[in-house]
C-alpha positions as CSV (number, residue, x, y, z in Angstrom):
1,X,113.0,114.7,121.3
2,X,114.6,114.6,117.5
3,X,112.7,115.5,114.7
4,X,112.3,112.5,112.1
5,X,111.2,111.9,108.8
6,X,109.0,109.0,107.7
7,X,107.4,107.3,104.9
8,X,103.5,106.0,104.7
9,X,102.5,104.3,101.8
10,X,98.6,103.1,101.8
11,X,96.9,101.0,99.4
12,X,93.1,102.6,98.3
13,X,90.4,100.7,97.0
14,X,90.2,101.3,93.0
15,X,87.0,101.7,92.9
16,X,86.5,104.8,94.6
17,X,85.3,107.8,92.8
18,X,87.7,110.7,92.4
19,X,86.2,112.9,94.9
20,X,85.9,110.1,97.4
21,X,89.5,109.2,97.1
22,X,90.1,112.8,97.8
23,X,88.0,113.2,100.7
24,X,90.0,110.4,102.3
25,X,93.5,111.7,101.7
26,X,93.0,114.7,103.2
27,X,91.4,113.3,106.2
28,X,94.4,111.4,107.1
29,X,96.8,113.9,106.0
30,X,94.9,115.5,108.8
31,X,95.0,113.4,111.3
32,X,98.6,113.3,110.6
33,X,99.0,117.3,110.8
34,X,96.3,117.7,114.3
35,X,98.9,114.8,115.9
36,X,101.9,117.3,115.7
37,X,103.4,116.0,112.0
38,X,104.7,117.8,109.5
39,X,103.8,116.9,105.8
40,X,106.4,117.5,103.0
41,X,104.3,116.1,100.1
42,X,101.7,113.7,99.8
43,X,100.8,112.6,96.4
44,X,99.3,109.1,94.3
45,X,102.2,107.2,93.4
46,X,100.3,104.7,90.3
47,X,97.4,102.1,90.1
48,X,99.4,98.8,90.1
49,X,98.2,95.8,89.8
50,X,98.7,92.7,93.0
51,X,100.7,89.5,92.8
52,X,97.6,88.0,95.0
53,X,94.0,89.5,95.8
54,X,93.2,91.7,98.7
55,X,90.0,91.7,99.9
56,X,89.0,90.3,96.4
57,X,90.6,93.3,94.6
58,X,93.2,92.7,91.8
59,X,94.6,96.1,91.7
60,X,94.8,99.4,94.0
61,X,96.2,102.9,94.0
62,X,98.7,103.6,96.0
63,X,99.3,106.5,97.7
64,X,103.1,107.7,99.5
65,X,103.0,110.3,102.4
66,X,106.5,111.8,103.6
67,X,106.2,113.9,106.8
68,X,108.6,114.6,109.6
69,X,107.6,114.6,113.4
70,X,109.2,114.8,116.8
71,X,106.8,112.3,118.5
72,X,105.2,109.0,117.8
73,X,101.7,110.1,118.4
74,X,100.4,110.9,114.8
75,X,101.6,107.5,113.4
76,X,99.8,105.6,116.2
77,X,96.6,107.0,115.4
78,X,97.2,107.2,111.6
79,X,98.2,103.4,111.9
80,X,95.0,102.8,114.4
81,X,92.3,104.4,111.8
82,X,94.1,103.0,108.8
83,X,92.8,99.6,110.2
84,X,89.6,100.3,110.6
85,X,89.3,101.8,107.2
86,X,87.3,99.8,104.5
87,X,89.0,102.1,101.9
88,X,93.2,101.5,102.5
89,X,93.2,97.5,101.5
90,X,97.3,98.1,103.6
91,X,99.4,100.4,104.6
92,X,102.8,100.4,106.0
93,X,104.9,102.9,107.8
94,X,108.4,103.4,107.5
95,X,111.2,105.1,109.2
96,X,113.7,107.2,106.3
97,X,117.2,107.9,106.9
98,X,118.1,111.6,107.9
């Protein structure tokens, strides 16, 4: 199978301390690396502010993933504990161009 490269970008509750907020990062970027992806960065893209509430929250930090990977199996389980995370308010994945 082709390698390809795709784009996460996950919503994180504000009001998470520092070292909570990094704990949780690098247990996904984890989960994404033990499922066979590759990470090329992964880094905390601003604080911005929502046009409605989510989850009663006004405002989140977003955070953007970029990895490459030959196989759908590290999305699916990034995408199935991302929903069962109290911390990421969304997240979306999405397929880059090569």
């Amino acid at each position: 199978m082709e390698t390809r490269k795709y784009e996460i970008t996950y919503i994180i509750r504000p009001d998470m301390e520092e070292s909570a907020k990094s704990d949780l990062v690098a247990r996904f970027d984890k989960i994404l690396e033990d499922n066979g992806a590759t990470i090329a960065d992964s880094k905390d893209w601003s604080t911005r502010r929502f046009a409605y509430p989510i989850d009663k929250y006004t405002e989140g930090t977003y955070h953007v993933v970029n990895l490459t990977t030959d196989t759908d199996e590290a999305l699916n389980e990034f995408d199935r504990l991302a929903k069962f995370n109290d911390d990421i308010l969304r997240h979306m994945i999405i397929k880059r161009e090569a």
